[in-house]
SEDOMAR-782682 format. One record per residue (C-alpha): residue in three letters; x, y, z. Coordinates in steps of 0.5 Angstrom, whole numbers, plus 500, padded with zeros to 3 digits. Layout:
AlaXYZ;...
END
This chain:
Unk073264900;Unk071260894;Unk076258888;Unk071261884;Unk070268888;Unk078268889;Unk079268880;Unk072273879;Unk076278885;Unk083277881;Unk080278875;Unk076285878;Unk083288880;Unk086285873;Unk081289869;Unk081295874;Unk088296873;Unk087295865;Unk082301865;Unk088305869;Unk083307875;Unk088305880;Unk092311884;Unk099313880;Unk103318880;Unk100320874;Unk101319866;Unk107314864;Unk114316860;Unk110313854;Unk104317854;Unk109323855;Unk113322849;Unk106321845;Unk103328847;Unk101331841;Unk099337845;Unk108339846;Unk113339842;Unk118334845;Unk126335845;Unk131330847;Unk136334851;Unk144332850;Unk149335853;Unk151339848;Unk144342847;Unk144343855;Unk151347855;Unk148351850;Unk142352854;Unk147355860;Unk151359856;Unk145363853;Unk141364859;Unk148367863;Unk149371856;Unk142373857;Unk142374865;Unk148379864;Unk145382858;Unk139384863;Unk143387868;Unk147391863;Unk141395860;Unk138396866;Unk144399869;Unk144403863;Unk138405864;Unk139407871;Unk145411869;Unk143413862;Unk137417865;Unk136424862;Unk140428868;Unk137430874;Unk132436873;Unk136442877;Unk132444884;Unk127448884;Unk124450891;Unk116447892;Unk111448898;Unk114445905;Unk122446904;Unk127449908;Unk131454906;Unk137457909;Unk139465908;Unk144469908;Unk146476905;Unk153478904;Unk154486905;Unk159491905;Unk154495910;Unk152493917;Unk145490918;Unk141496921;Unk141497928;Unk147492929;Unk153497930;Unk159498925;Unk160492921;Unk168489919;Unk172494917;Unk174493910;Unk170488908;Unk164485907;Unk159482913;Unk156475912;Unk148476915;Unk144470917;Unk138471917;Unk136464920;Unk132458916;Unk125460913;Unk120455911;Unk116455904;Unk108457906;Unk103452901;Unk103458897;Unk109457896;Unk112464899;Unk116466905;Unk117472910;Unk124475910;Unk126481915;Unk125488913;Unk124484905;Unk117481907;Unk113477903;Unk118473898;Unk115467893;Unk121462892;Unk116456889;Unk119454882;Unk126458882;Unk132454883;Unk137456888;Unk141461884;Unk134465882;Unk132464889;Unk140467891;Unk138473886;Unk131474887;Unk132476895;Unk138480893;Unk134483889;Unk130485894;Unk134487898;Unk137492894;Unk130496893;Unk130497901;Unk137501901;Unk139498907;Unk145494904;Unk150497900;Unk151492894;Unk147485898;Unk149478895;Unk145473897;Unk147465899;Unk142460899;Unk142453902;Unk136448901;Unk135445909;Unk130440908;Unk127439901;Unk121432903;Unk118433896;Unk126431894;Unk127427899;Unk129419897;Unk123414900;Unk127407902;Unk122401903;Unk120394902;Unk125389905;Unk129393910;Unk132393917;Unk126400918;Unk124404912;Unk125411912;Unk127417907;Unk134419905;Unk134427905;Unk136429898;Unk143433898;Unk147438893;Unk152433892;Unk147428890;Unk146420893;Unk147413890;Unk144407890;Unk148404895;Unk148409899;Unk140409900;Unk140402901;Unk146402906;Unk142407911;Unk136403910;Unk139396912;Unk140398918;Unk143390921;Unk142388915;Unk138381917;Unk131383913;Unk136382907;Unk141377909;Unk139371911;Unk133373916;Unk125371915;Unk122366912;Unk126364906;Unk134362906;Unk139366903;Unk140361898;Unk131361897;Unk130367896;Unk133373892;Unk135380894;Unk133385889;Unk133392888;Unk128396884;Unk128404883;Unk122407881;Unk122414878;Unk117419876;Unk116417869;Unk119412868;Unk119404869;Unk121400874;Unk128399873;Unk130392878;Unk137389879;Unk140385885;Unk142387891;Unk150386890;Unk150391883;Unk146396887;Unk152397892;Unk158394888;Unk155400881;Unk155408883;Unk148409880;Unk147416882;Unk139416884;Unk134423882;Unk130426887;Unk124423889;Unk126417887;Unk123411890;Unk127405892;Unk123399894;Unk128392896;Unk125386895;Unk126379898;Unk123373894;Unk125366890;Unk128369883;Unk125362880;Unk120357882;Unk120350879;Unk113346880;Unk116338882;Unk111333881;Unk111326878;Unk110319883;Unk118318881;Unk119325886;Unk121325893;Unk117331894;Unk112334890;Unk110342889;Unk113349889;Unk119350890;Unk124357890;Unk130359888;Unk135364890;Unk137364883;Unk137360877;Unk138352878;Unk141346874;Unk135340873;Unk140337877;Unk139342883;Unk132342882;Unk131335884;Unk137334889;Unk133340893;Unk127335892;Unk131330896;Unk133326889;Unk128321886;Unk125316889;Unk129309889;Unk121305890;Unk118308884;Unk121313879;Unk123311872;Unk130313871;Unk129313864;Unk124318864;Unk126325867;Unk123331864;Unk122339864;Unk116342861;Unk116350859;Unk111353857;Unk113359850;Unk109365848;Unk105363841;Unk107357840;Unk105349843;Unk109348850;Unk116344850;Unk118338853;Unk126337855;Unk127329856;Unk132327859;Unk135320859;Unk136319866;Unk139312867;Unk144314862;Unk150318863;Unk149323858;Unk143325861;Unk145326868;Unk151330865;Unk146334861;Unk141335868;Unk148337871;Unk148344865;Unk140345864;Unk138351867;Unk130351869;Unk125358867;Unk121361872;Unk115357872;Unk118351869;Unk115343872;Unk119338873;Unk116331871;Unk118325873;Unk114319872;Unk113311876;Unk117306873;Unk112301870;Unk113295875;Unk109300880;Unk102300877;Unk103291878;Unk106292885;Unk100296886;Unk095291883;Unk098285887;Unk098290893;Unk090291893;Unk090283891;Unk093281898;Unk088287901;Unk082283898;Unk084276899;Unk088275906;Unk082278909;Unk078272906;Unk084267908;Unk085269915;Unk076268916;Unk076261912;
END
């Protein structure tokens, strides 16, 4: 190669890297700050721990209203028999049933009459009573409307009825989602917590803690009642089985297994770039360790920063000087938002090393055939 051909090939690359057509790791700390598109904030490490403080504040501030939801919720509607429940009947007299002989001598005789189902119209068949429609009714109107029956028979001197709901499926509790097999929780008189519907359904526990795709310290657990009528209410999973929150009948329960937060990592100065999830709310500093630290080769470490986006106002961009105590202390305390990118850009001695590296490219080639 020629002395002038070697000058004309650097002066090619030199142009090439002025115009910025070289591959970089995207745009430099400078042309950062300068964006007029964000609002630039430098982050010390009293703004950072104010930051933690009021997102635990906010955090616990959500778990509070939603378990006052949960438990503030208008009392469970008293039941009343529909179309597919079972009923259990028994009759209370002082009189024999007919054709059974004498019954206990001084006191009353309790009758089973067995467990009878509720057509679609909503009625059933009693012995010797007929055709009885109990949809609608609650068990004491049930209990008095078949005594009632019963007295117009004759048969029963002074019949009292008892009632017992033996399966109800529009009552039923439905636990779904991330659980060891779904399943329903038969509602009962005494009623069912939160806990106790999730406990049934976790079965071993390996769909919740720990088992799939996501580790327990990606992915959270949480828990989300759906009620007729009402929004969706979620909490995680620990205040489900630690709270006693009584649950309605019909009630939906759907466990979710998924990252509370997603931080996108990107930058030439990143180990590692793209989506990553966490089980709960990192610090920046967990935020890049899990992306295995910055890269030594080609980060600028005064150049560290968190873009988050606001609604009705421009995007912020947290700036973070690195290489300086204060910001590792401040990344150390600085919670990152769902949704939040971590930028990291190359120092600028990387665009020169790769201006050298395409000119070796070009030139040894030629010296090695001259």
């Amino acid at each position: 190669m020629s002395a002038r051909l070697r000058t004309a090939t650097v002066a090619s690359l030199l142009a090439l890297s002025a115009c910025s057509a070289l591959p970089g790791g995207g745009p430099s700390a400078g042309t950062m700050r300068k964006a007029p598109e964000v609002d630039v904030v430098a982050v010390t490490p009293e703004l950072a721990a104010a930051a933690r403080e009021r997102t635990a504040l906010e955090r616990d501030t959500a778990l509070a209203n939603a378990l006052a939801r949960l438990r503030g919720a208008a009392l469970a509607p008293e039941f009343r028999f529909a179309p597919g429940d079972v009923a259990a009947v028994s009759v209370w007299s002082f009189s024999p049933w007919p054709g059974s002989g004498a019954g206990m001598a001084g006191g009353p005789n309790q009758i089973d009459l067995g467990s009878f189902t509720l057509a679609n119209d909503g009625t059933v068949i009693l012995p010797y009573a007929g055709r009885l429609a109990l949809a609608g009714m609650t068990l004491a109107q049930a209990q008095q409307a078949i005594a009632a029956r019963y007295v117009t028979l004759r048969i029963l001197q002074r019949p009292s009825a008892l009632v017992k709901v033996s399966a109800s499926p529009h009552s039923d509790i439905l636990v779904t989602g991330a659980v060891g097999q779904p399943r329903t929780v038969g509602w009962s008189a005494a009623g069912v917590t939160l806990a106790q519907a999730v406990t049934q359904a976790l079965g071993d526990g390996n769909a919740t803690l720990g088992a799939g795709d996501l580790s327990a310290t990606r992915a959270a657990v949480r828990v989300a009642v759906l009620r007729e009528g009402a929004a969706p209410v979620e909490i995680p999973v620990a205040a489900a089985l630690e709270e006693r929150i009584a649950l309605q009948p019909g009630d939906r329960v759907v466990v979710r297994k998924a990252p509370s937060v997603e931080v996108t990592m990107l930058g030439g100065g990143t180990r590692r770039n793209g989506v990553i999830g966490f089980a709960k709310q990192p610090a920046l500093a967990e935020a890049l360790a899990e992306a295995n630290g910055l890269d030594g080769n080609t980060a600028n470490d005064h150049a560290v920063f968190v873009l988050r986006r606001r609604e009705g106002a421009k995007p912020v961009l947290y700036d973070f000087a690195w290489k300086r105590g204060a910001g590792l202390v401040a990344a150390q305390d600085f919670p990152l938002d769902n949704g939040d990118v971590v930028y990291v850009s190359e120092a600028p001695i990387v665009s020169i090393q790769k201006v050298i590296g395409l000119l070796f490219q070009v030139t040894l080639p030629a010296q090695v055939l001259k």
